[in-house]
C-alpha positions in Angstrom: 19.3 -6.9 13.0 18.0 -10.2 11.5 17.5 -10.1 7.4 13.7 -10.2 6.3 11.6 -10.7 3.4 8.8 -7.9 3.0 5.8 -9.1 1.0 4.6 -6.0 0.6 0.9 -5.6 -1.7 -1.9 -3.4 -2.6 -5.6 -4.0 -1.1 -8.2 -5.8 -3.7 -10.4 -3.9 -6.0 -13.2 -1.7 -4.3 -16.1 -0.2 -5.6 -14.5 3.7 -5.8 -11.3 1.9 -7.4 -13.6 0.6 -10.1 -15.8 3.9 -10.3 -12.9 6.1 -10.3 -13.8 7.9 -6.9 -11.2 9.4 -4.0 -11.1 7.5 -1.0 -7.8 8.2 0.7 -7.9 7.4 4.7 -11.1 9.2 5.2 -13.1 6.2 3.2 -13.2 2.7 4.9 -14.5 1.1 2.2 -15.2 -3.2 1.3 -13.6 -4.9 -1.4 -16.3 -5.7 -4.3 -16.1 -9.4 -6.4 -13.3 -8.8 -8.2 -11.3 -7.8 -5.0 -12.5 -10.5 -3.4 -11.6 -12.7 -6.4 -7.9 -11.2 -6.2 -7.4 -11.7 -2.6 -8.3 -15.3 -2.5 -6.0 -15.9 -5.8 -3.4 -13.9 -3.9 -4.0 -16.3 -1.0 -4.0 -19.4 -2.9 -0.3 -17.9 -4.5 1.4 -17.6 -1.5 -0.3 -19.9 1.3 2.8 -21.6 1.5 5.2 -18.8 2.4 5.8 -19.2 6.2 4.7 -15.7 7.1 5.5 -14.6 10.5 3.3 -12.6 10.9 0.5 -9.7 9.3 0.3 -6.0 9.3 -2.3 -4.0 7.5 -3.8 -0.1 8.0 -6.7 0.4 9.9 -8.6 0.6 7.0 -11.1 -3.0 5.7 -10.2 -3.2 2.7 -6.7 -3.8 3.4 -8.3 -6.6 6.2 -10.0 -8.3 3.2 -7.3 -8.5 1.0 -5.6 -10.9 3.5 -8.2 -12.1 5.7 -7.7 -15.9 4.7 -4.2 -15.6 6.7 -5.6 -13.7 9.3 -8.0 -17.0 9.3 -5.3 -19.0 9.5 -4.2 -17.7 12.4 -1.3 -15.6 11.6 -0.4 -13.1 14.2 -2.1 -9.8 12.9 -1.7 -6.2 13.6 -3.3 -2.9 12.6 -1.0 0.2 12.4 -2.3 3.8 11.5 1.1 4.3 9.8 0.4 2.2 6.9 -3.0 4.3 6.2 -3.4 5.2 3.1 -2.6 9.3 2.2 -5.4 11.5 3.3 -7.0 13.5 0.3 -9.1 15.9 2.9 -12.4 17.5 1.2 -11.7 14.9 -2.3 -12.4 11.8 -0.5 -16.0 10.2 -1.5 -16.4 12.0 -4.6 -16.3 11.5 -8.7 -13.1 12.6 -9.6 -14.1 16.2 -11.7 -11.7 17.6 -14.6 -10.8 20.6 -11.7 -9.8 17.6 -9.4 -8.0 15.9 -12.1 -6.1 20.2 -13.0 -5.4 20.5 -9.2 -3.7 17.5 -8.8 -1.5 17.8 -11.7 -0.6 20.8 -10.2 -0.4 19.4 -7.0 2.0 16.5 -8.7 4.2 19.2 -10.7 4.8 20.9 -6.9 6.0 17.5 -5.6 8.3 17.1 -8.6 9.6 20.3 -7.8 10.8 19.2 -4.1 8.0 20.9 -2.6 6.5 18.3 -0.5 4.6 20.1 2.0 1.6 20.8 -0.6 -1.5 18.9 0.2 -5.2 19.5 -1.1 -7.4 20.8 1.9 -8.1 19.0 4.8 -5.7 16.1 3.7 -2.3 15.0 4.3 1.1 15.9 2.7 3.8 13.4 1.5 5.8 14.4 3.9 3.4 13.8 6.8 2.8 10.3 5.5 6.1 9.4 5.6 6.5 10.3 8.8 3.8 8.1 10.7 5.1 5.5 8.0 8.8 5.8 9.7 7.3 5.1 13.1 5.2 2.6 11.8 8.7 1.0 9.7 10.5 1.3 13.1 8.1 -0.8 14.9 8.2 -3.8 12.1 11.6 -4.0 11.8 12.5 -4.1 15.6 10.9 -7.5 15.7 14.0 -9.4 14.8 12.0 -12.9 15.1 10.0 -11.8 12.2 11.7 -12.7 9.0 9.1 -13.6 6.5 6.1 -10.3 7.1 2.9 -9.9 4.9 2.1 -6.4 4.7 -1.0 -4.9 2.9 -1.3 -1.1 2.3 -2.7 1.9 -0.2 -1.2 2.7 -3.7 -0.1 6.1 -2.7 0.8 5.1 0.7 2.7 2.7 -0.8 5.0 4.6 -3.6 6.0 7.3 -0.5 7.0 4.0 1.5 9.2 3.0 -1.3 10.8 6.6 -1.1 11.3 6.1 2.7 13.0 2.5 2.6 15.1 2.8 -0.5 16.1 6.1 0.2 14.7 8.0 -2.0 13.7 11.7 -3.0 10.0 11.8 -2.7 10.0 13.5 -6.0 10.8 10.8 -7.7 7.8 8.5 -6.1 5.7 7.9 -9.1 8.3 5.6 -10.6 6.6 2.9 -8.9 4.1 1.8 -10.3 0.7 -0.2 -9.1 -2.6 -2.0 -9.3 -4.9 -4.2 -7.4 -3.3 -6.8 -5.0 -0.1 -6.2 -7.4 3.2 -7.2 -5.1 6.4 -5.7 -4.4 8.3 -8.4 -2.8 11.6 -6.2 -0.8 14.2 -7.9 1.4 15.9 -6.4 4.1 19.8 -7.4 5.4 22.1 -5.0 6.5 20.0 -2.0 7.3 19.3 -1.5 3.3 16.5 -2.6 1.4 16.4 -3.7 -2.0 13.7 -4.8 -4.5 13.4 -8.4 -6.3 10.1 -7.8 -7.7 7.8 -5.1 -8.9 4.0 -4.2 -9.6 3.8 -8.1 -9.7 0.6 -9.7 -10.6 1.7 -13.3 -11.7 -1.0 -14.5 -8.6 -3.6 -13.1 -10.5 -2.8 -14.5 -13.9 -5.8 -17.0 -13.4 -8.2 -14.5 -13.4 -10.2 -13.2 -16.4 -9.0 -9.9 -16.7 -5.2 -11.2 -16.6 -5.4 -13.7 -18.8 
């Protein structure tokens, strides 16, 4: 199998990001001005990496974040895998000090190895990562793809990490993230490995970066 570089980033700011509200999979929400702002600065970055090609969730904000090179006419493809974590019954709502207690708790249980918990009606880490795995399958069978742009969720995304760098899913909230932040990963020899982290340096022209 061919070695790849995985640009691999967060979706631009929405409205519930900004307001502190759940949305999870169960919200398909639009990227405000500032997330609109960050994806075209993203854009502007990197226009002149030769990506091979596009994958996002089904969800639009993730669209939006990299619609410019799905203007451009970059091959593009939607995968449910790559949805962001479902939080059931949370999702749409002001986050309320007996959310925030529950999902301390919830977080202690999946430092503890007990990954199964979930908060009703959602999704557990362990089910994430294994529509992500099928989803990870299908990207890297596609040997002609070397250079892939993928946009995803910040949950979503730290239980990916776990998955491709092989490791325990309790130790998932060392990764860090933000807005249309970057973790650039390259693949050769079955293994991945990170060369950089929560990066922002795209969005160092805007306002609230400078």
């Amino acid at each position: 199998m061919k070695s790849k570089k995985i640009y691999l980033i967060r979706h631009g700011e929405t409205e519930y990001n900004k307001l502190g509200m759940v949305q999870g999979s169960g919200i398909d929400s639009n990227l405000n001005e500032t997330g609109q702002k960050q994806a075209r600065a993203f854009y502007e970055y990197y226009k002149g990496i030769p990506f091979d090609k596009v994958y996002t969730s089904k969800l639009r904000r993730t669209h939006q974040s990299v619609q410019q090179f799905i203007d451009s006419k970059l091959p593009w493809q939607q995968l449910y895998g790559l949805n962001e974590i479902s939080w059931g019954h949370k999702e749409g709502r002001q986050i309320t000090d007996e959310d925030n207690e529950q999902y301390a708790n919830m977080l202690i249980g999946w430092t503890n190895g007990d990954y199964t918990q979930k908060v009703y009606g959602g999704e557990s880490p362990l089910e994430v990562q294994e529509r992500q795995r099928d989803a990870w399958r299908y990207i890297l069978a596609n040997d002609q793809e070397e250079n892939i742009l993928v946009c995803m969720h910040g949950r979503a995304i730290r239980i990916l990490l776990c998955l491709l760098l092989d490791i325990e899913l309790k130790n998932m909230d060392r990764f860090i993230h933000s807005n249309l932040c970057l973790y650039l990963l390259n693949y050769e020899d079955g293994k991945f490995s990170i060369e950089k982290e929560c990066d922002v340096t795209h969005l160092k022209k805007l306002p609230q970066y400078a």
